[in-house]
C-alpha atoms as a printed R data frame, in Angstrom:
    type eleno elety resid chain resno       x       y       z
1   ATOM     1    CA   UNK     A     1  -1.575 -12.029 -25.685
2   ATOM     2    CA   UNK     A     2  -4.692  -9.739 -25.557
3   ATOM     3    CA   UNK     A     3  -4.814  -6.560 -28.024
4   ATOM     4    CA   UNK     A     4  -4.965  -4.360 -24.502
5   ATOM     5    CA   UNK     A     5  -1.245  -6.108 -23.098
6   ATOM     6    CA   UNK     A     6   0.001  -5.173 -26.523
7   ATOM     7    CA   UNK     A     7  -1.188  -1.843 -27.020
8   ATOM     8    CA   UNK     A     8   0.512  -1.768 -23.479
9   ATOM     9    CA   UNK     A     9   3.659  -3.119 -24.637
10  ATOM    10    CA   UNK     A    10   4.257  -1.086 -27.373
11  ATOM    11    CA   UNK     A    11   3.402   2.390 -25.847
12  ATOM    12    CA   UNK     A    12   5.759   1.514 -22.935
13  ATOM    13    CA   UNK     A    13   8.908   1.189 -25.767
14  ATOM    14    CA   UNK     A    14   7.446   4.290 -27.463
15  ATOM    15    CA   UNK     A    15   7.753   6.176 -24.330
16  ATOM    16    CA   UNK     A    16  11.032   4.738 -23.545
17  ATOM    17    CA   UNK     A    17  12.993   6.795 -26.340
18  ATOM    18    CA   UNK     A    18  11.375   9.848 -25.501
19  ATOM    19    CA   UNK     A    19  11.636  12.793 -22.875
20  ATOM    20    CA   UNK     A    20   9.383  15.236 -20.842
21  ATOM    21    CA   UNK     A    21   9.852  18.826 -21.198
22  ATOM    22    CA   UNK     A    22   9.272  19.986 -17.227
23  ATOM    23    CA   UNK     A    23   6.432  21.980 -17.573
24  ATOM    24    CA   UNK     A    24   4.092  18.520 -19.484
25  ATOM    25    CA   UNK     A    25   5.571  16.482 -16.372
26  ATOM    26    CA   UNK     A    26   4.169  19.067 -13.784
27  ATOM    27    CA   UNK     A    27   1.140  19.068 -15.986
28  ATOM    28    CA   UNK     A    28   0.946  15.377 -15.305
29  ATOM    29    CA   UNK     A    29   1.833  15.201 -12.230
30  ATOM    30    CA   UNK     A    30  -0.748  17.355 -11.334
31  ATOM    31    CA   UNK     A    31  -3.891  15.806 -13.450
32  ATOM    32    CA   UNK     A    32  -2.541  12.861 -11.628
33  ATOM    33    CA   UNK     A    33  -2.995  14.223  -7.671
34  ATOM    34    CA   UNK     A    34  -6.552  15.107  -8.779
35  ATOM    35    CA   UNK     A    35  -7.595  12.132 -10.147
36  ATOM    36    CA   UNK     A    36  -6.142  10.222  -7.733
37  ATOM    37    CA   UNK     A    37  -7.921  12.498  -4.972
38  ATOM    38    CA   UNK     A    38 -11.474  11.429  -6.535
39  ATOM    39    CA   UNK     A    39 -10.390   8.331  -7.016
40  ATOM    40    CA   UNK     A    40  -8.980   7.058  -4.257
41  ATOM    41    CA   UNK     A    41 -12.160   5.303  -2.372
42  ATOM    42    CA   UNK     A    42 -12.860   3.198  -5.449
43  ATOM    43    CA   UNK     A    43 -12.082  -0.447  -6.102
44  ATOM    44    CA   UNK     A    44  -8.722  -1.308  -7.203
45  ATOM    45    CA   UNK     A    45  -9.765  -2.659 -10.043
46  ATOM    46    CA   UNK     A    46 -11.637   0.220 -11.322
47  ATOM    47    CA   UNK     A    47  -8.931   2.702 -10.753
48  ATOM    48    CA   UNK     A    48  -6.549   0.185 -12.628
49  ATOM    49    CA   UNK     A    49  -8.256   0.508 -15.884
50  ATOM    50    CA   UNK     A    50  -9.393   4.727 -14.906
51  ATOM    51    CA   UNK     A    51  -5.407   4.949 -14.861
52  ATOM    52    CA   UNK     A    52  -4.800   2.997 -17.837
53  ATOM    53    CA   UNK     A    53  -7.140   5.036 -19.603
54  ATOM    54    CA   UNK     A    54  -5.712   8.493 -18.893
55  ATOM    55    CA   UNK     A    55  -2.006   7.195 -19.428
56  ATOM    56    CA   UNK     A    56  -3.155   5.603 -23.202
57  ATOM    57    CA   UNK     A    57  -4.365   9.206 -23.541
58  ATOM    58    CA   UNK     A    58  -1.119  11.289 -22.533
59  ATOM    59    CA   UNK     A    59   0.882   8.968 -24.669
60  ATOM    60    CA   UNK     A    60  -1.225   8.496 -27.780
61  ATOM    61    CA   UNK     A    61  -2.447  11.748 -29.220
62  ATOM    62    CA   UNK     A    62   0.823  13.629 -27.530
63  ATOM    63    CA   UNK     A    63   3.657  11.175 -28.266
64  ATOM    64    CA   UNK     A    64   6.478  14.140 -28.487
65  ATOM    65    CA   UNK     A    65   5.723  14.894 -24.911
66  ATOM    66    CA   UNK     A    66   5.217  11.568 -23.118
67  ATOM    67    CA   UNK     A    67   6.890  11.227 -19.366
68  ATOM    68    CA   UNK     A    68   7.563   7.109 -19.050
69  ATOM    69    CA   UNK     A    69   9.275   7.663 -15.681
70  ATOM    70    CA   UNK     A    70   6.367   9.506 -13.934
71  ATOM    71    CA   UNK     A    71   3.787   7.492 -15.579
72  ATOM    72    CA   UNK     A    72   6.069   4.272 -14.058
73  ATOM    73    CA   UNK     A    73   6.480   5.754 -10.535
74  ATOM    74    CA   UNK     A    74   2.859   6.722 -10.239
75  ATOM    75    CA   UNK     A    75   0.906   3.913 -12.241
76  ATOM    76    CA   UNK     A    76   0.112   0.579 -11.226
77  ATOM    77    CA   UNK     A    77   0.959  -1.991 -14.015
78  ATOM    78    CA   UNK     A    78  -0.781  -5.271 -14.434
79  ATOM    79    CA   UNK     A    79   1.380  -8.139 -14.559
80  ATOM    80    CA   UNK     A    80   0.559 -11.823 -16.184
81  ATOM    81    CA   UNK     A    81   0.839 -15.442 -14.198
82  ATOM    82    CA   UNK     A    82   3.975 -15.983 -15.703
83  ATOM    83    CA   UNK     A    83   5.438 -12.491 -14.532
84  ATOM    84    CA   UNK     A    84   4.628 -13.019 -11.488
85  ATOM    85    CA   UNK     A    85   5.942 -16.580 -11.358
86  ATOM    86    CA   UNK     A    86   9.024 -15.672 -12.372
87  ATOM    87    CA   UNK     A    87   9.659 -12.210 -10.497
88  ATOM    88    CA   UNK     A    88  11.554 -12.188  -7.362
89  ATOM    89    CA   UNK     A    89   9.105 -10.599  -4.881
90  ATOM    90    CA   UNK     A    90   6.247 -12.547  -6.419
91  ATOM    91    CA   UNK     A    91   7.933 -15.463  -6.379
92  ATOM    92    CA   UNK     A    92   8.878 -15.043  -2.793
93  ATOM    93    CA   UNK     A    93   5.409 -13.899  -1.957
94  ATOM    94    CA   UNK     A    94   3.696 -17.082  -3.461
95  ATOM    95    CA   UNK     A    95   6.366 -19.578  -1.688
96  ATOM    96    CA   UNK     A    96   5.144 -17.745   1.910
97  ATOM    97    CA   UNK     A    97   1.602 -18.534   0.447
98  ATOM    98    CA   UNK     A    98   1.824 -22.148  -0.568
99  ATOM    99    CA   UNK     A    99   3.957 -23.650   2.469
100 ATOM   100    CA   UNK     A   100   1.506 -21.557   5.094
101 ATOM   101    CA   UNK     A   101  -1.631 -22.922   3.029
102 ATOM   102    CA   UNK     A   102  -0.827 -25.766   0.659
103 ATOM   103    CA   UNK     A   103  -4.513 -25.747  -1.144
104 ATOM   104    CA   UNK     A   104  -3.491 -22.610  -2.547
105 ATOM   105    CA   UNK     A   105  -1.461 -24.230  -4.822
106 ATOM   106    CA   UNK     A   106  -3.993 -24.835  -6.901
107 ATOM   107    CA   UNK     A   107  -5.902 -21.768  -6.986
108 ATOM   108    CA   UNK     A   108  -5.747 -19.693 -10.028
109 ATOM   109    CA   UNK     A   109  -3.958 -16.099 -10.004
110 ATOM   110    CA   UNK     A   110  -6.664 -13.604 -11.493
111 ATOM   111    CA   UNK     A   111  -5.048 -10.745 -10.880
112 ATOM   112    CA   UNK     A   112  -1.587  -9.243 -10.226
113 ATOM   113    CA   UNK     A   113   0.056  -6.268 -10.673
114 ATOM   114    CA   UNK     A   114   2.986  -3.624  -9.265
115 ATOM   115    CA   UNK     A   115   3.892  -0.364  -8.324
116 ATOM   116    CA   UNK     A   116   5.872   1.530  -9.753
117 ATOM   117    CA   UNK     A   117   9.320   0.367 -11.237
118 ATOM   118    CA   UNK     A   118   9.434  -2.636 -13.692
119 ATOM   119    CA   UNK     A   119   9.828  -6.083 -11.507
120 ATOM   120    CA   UNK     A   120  10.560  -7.934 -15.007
121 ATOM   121    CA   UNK     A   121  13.577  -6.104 -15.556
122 ATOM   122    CA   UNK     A   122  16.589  -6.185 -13.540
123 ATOM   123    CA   UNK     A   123  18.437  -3.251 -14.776
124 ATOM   124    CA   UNK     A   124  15.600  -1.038 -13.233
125 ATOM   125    CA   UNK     A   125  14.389   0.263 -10.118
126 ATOM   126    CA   UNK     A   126  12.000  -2.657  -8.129
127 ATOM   127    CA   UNK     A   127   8.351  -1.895  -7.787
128 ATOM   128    CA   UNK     A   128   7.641  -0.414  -4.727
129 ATOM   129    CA   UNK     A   129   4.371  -2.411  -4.146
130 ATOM   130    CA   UNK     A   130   3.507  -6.383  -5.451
131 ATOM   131    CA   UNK     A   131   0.206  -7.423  -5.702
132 ATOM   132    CA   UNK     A   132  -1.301 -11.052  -5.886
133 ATOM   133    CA   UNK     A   133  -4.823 -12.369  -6.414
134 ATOM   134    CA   UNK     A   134  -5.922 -15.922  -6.175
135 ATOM   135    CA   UNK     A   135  -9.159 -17.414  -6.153
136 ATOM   136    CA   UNK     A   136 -10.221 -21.308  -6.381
137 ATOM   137    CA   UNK     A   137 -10.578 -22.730 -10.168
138 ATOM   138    CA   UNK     A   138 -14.292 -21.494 -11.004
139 ATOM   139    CA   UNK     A   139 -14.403 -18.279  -9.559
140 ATOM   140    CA   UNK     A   140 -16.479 -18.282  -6.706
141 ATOM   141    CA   UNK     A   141 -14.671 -20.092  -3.980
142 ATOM   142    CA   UNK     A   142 -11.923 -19.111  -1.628
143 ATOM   143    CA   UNK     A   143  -9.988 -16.048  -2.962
144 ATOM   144    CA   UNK     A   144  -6.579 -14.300  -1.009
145 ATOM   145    CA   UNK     A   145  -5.028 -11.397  -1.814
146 ATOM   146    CA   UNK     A   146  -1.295 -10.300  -1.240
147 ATOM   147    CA   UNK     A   147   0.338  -7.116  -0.989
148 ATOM   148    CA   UNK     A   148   4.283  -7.153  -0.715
149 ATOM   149    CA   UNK     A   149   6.845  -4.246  -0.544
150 ATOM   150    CA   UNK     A   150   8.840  -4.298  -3.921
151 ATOM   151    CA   UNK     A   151  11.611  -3.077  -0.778
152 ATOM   152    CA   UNK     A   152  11.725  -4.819   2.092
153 ATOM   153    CA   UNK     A   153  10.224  -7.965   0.942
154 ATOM   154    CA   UNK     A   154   7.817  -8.308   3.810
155 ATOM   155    CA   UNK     A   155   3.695  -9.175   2.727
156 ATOM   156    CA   UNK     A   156   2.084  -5.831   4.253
157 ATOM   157    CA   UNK     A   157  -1.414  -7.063   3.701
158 ATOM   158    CA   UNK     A   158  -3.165 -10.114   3.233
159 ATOM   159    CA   UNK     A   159  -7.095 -10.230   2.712
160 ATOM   160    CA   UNK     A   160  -8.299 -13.252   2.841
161 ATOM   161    CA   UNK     A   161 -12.038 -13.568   1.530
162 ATOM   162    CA   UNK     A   162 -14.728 -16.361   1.440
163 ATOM   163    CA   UNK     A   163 -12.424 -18.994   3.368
164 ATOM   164    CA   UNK     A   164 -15.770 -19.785   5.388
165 ATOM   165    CA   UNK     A   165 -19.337 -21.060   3.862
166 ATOM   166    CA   UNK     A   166 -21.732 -18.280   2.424
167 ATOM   167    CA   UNK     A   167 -24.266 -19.560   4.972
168 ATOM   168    CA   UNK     A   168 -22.572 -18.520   7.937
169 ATOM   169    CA   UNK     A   169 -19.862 -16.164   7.171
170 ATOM   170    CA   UNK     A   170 -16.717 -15.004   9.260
171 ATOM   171    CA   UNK     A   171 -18.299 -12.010  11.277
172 ATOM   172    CA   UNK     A   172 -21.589 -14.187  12.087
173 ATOM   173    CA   UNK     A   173 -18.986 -16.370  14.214
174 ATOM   174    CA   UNK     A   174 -18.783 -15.619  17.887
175 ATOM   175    CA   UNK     A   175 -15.970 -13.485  19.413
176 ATOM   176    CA   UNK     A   176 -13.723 -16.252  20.436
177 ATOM   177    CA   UNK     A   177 -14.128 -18.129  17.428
178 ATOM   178    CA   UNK     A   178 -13.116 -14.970  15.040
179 ATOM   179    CA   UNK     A   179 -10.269 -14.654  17.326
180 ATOM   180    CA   UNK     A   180  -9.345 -17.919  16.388
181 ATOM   181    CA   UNK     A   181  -9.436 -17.454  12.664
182 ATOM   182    CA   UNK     A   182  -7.603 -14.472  12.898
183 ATOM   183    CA   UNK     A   183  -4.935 -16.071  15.186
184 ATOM   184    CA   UNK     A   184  -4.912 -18.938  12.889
185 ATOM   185    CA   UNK     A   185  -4.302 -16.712   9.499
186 ATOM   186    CA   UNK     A   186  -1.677 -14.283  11.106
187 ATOM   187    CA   UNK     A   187   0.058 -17.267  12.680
188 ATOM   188    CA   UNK     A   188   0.756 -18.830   9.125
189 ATOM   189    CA   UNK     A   189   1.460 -15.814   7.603
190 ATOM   190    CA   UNK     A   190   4.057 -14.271   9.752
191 ATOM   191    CA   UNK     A   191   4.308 -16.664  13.031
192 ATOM   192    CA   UNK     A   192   3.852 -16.794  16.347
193 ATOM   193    CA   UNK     A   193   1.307 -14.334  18.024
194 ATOM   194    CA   UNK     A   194   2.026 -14.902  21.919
195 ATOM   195    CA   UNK     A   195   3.720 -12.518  22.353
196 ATOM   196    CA   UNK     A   196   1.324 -10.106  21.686
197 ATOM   197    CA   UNK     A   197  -1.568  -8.373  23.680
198 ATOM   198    CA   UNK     A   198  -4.946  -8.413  21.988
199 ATOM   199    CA   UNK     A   199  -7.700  -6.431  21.295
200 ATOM   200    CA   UNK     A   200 -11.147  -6.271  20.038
201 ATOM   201    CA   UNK     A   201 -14.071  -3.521  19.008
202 ATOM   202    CA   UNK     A   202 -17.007  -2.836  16.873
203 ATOM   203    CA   UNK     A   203 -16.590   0.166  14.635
204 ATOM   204    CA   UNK     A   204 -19.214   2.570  14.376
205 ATOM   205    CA   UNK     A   205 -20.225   0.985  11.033
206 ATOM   206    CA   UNK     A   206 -24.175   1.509  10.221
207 ATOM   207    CA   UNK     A   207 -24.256  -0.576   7.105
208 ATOM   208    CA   UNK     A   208 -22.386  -3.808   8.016
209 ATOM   209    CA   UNK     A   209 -21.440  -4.942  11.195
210 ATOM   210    CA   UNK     A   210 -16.837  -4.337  11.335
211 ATOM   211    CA   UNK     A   211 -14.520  -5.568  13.698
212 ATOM   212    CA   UNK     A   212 -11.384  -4.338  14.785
213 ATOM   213    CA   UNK     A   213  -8.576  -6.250  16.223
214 ATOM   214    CA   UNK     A   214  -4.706  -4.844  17.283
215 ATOM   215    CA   UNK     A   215  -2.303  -7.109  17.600
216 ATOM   216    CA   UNK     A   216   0.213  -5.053  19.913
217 ATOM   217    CA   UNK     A   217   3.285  -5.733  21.831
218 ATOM   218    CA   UNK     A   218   3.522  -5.073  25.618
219 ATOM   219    CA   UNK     A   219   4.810  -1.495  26.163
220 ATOM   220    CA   UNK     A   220   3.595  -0.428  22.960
221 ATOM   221    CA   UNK     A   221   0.607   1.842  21.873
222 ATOM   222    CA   UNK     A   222   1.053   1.380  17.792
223 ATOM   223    CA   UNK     A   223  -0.249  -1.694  16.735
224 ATOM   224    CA   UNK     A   224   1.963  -4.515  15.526
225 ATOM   225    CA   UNK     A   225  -1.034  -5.738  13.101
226 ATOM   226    CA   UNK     A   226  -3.691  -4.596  12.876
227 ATOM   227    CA   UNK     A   227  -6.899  -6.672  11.836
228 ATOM   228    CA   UNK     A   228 -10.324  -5.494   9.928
229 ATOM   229    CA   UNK     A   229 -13.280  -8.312   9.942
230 ATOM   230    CA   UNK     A   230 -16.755  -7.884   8.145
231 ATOM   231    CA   UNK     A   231 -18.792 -10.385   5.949
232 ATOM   232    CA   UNK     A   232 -16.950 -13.031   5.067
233 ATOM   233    CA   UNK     A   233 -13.207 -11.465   4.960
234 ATOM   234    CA   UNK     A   234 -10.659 -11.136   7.139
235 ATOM   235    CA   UNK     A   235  -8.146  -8.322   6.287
236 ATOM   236    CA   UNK     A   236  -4.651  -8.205   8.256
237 ATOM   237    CA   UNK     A   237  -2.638  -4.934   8.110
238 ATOM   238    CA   UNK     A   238   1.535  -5.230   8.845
239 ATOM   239    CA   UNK     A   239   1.919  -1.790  11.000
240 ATOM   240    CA   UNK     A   240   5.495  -3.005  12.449
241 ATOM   241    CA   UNK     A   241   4.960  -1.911  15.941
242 ATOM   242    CA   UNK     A   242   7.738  -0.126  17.593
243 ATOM   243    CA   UNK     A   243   8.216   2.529  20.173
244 ATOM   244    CA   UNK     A   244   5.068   4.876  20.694
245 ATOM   245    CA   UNK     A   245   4.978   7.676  18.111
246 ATOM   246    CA   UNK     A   246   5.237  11.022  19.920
247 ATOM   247    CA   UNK     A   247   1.463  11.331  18.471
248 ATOM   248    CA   UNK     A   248  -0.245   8.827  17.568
249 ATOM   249    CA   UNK     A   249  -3.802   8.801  15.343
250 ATOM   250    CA   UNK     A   250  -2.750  11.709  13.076
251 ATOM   251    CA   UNK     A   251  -5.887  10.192  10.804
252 ATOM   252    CA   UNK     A   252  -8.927   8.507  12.192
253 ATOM   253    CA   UNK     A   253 -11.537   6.147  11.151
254 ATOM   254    CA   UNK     A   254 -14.846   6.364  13.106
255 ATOM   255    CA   UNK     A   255 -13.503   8.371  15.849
256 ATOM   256    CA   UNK     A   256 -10.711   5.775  16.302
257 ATOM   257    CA   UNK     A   257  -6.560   6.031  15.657
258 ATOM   258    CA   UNK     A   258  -5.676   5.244  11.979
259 ATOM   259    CA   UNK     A   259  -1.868   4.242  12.679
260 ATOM   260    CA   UNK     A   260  -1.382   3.857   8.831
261 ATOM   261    CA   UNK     A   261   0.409   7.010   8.461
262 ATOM   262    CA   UNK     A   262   1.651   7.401  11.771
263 ATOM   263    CA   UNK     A   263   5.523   6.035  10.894
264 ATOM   264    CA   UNK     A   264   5.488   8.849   8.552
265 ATOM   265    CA   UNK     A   265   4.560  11.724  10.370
266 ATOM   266    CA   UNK     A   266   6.257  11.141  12.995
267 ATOM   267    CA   UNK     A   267   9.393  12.949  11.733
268 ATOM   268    CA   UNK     A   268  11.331  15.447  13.417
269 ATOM   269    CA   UNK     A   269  12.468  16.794  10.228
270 ATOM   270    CA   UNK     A   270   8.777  17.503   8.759
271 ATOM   271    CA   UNK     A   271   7.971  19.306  12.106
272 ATOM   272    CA   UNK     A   272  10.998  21.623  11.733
273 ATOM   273    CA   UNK     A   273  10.364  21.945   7.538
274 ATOM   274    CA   UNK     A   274   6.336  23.262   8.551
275 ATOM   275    CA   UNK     A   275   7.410  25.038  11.627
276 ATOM   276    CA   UNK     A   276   4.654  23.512  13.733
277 ATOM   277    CA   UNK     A   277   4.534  20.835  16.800
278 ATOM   278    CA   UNK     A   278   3.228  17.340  16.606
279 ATOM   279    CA   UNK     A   279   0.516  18.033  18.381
280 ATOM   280    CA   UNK     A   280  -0.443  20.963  16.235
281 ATOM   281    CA   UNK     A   281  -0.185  19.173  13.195
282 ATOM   282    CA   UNK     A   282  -2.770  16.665  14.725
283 ATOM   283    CA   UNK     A   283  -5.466  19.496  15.712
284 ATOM   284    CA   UNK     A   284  -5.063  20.826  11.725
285 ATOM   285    CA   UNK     A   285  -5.474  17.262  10.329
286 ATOM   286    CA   UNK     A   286  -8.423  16.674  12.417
287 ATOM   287    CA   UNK     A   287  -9.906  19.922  10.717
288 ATOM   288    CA   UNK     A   288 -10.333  18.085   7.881
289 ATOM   289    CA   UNK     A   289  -7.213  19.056   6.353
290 ATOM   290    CA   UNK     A   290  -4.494  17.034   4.504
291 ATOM   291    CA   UNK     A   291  -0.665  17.596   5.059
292 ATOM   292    CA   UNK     A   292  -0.298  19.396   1.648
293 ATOM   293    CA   UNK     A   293  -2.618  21.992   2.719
294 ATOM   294    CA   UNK     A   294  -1.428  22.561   6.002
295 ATOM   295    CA   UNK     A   295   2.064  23.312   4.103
296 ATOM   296    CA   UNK     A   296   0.947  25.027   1.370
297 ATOM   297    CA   UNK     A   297  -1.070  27.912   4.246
298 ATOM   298    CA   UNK     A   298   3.294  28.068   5.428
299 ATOM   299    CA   UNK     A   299   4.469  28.936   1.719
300 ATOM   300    CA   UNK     A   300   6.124  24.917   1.827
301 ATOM   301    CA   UNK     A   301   5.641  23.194  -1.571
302 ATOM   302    CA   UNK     A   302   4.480  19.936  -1.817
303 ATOM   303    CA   UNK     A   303   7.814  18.617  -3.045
304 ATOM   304    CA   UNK     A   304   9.618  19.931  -0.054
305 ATOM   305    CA   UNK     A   305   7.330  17.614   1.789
306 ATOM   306    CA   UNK     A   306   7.824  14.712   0.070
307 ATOM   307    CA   UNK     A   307  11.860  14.877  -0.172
308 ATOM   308    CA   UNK     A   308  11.952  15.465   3.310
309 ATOM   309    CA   UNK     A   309   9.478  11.929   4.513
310 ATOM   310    CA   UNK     A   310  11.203  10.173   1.743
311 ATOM   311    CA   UNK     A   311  14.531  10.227   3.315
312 ATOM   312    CA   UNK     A   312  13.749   9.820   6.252
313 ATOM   313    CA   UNK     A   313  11.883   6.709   5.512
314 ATOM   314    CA   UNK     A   314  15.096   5.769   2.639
315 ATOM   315    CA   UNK     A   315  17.431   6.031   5.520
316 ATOM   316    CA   UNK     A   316  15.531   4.063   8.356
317 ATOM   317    CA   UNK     A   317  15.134   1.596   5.638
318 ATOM   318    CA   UNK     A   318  19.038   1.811   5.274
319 ATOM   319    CA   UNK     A   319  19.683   1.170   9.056
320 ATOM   320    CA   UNK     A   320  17.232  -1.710   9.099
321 ATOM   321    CA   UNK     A   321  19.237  -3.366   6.507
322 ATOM   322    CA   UNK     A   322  22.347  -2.601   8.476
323 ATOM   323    CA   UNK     A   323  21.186  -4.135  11.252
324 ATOM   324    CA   UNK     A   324  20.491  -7.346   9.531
325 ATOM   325    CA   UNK     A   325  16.720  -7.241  10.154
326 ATOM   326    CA   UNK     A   326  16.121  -7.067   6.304
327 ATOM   327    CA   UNK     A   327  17.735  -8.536   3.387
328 ATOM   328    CA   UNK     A   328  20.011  -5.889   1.878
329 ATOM   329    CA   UNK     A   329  19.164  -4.661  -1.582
330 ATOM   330    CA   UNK     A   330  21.467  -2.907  -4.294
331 ATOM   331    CA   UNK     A   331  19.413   0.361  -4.169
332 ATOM   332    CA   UNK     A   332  20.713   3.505  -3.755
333 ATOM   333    CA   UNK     A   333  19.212   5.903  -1.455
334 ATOM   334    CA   UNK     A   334  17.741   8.165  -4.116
335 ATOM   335    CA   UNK     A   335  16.344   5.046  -5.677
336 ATOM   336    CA   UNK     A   336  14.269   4.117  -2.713
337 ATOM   337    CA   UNK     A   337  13.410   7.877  -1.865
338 ATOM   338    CA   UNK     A   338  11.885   7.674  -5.706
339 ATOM   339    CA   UNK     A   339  10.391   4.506  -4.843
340 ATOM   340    CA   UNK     A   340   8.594   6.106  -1.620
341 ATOM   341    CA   UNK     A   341   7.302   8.984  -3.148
342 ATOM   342    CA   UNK     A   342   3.926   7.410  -4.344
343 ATOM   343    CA   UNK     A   343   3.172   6.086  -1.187
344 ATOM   344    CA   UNK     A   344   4.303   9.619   0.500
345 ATOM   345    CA   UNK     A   345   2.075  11.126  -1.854
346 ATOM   346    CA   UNK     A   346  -0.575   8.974  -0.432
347 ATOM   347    CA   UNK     A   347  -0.223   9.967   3.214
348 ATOM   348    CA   UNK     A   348   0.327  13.817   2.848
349 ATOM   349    CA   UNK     A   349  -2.796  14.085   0.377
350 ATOM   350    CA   UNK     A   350  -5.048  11.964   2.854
351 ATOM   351    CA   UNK     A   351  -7.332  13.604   4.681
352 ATOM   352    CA   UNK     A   352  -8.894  12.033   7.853
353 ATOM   353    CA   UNK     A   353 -12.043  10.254   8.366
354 ATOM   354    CA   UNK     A   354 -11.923   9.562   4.822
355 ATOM   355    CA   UNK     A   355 -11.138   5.568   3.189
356 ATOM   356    CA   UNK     A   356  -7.525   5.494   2.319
């Protein structure tokens, strides 16, 4: 066990047996939005340790007034081989991987972690987010990444980098044969893509050639996935689908719809809470302002904007499981309107034209 896992380990108990007074947690919570604000088009990896950083630094030299819940909900936590081996979503996540592509069995994990929650702990809440990283044994071969919800179960993302040699990468293939690739990964991943009408486009992308592909299914505007190619990765994005949002594009990317935040917008409820039309709330965003703002200019807090997205996403994610189109879970609705919040926070903070 490394001296940084243990430090880890015992600042988590630490902060177990003690509580926040409200005004350090909204102190936090706060130093948290702004970091996370200039932080957010940085490499994962970089904002892992950033984030580890400032938490070691709340907890250390102001023990008395540590907040272990916040620091849970809004942290991502790294997680070991064997945690992930033996956690449920992780487990499930690297049985999808090895029967769609058997070599990966023998690839190495370098890098996993959650959000949110505690995975290796069944009396707590689940991590909202999973993530997996394999590469080949050495380090410079094939690597994959994984992202599942801690929820629903279902792999949102899978990047899939250096599957084809240095000397001709993915995007130097021709159209047809990219198409193929892509077909080939999202069939293995999630199945059949017949169904679906395709899609293809060069982003406006000065510095390295980018393609675009939408997956979408007949009748419907939103994307069902939604593909990014450039060098030699392929990255595959599970949007869902579904009927067409009354707007859709609140964020864009090069002039182009960003559907990423589009299931959460779209709520009835937030249009009523900000007094404002979806359409409206479109022309504001494309101002260059983020959801918080735009509430803030009506005297709505950012809290009231949160609690109100979070349950409506909490109880769609209720129905779903009623339905049978999900594997029910044991979570209250609070507990997955806590689980949501990060990702909430995410969205409503955003501002377009910007990398999420």
């Amino acid at each position: 066990m490394t001296i940084e896992h243990k430090i880890r380990e015992h600042l988590h108990k630490e902060a177990e047996t003690m509580e926040c007074p409200p005004a350090i947690s909204k102190r936090v919570e706060q130093a948290y939005s702004q970091y996370l604000q200039r932080k957010r088009s940085e490499i994962t990896m970089k904002k892992r340790l950033i984030g580890g950083i400032v938490a070691a630094a709340i907890l250390i030299p102001t023990a008395a007034f540590a907040a272990p819940s916040l620091i849970e909900i809004l942290t991502r936590t790294s997680m070991s081989a064997e945690q992930v081996k033996v956690d449920e979503v992780g487990k499930a996540t690297l049985e999808k991987l090895y029967s769609a592509f058997p070599e990966t069995k023998s690839f190495e994990i370098i890098d996993a972690s959650h959000l949110g929650g505690d995975p290796t702990n069944s009396t707590k809440m689940k991590a909202i987010q999973t993530s997996i990283i394999l590469q080949e044994k050495g380090g410079t071969g094939k690597k994959i990444r994984l992202d599942t919800n801690g929820i629903t179960g279902k792999i949102e993302h899978v990047n899939q980098e250096n599957w084809e040699p240095k000397e001709k990468p993915v995007i130097s293939l021709t159209d047809q044969e990219i198409k193929a690739k892509v077909d080939y990964l999202i069939d293995k991943m999630y199945g059949n893509i017949d169904k679906y009408e395709f899609s293809m486009e060069q982003m406006e992308n000065p510095n390295q050639k980018t393609l675009m592909l939408n997956y979408t299914e007949k009748g419907a505007k939103t994307p069902f996935y939604q593909v990014f190619v450039q060098g030699n990765t392929i990255s595959v994005s599970l949007i869902g689908g579904g009927p067409t949002p009354s707007v859709e594009g609140f964020f864009s990317i090069n002039g182009k719809p960003d559907y990423t935040a589009d299931s959460f917008l779209n709520d009835e409820k937030l249009f009523s809470l900000l007094k404002i039309s979806p359409t409206e709330l479109k022309q504001e965003l494309t101002k260059g302002k983020s959801v918080v703002e735009i509430a803030a200019s009506k005297n709505v807090s950012k809290q009231q904007v949160i609690d109100v997205i979070a349950n409506t996403q909490a109880e769609e994610q209720i129905q779903t499981e009623q339905n049978g189109e999900v594997p029910k879970n044991n979570h209250s609705k609070e507990q997955m309107k806590k689980a949501l919040e990060p990702k909430v926070l995410q969205v409503i903070e955003h501002k377009t034209e910007t990398p999420w």
